[in-house]
C-alpha positions in Angstrom: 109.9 168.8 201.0 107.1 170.9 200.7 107.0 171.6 197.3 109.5 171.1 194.9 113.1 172.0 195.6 113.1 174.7 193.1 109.5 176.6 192.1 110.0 179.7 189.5 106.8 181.8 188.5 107.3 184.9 186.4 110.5 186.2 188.0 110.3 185.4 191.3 112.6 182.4 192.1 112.6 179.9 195.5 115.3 177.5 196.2 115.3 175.2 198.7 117.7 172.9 200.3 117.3 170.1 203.0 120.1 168.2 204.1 122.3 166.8 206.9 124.9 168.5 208.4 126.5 166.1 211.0 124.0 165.2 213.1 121.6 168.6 212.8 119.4 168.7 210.0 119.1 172.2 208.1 117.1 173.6 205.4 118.1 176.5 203.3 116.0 178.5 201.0 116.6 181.6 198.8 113.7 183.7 197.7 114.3 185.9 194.6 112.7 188.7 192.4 114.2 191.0 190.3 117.2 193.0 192.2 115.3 191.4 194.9 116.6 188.5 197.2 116.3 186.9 201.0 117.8 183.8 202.8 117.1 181.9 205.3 118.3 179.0 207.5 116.9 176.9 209.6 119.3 174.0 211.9 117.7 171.4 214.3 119.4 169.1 216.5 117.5 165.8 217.9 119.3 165.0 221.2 118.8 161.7 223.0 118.9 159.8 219.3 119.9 159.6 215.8 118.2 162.1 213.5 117.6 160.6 209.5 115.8 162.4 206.6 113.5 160.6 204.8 113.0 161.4 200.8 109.2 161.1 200.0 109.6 161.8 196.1 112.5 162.8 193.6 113.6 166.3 193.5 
């Protein structure tokens, strides 16, 4: 990840999520402020071989 898979400041809120779904790999995340909120997904698929995420540090 990026940054951590949860980052609050004040009241604005982002959640993220990377995982594996089968064999695509998709990250979520969940901006939030107030009333205030947007999601977004992302999928990729790695044809030809196996796909794997690799942890760097803890969550």
């Amino acid at each position: 990840m990026l940054r951590p898979s949860m980052v609050s400041i004040a009241d604005h809120t982002a959640i993220s999520k990377l995982f594996m779904h089968g064999k695509q790999i998709i990250l979520t995340q969940k901006f939030a402020e107030g009333e205030y909120f947007c999601r977004l997904a992302v999928g990729i698929t790695i044809v030809g071989r196996d796909a794997a995420l690799a942890r760097g540090e803890p969550n």
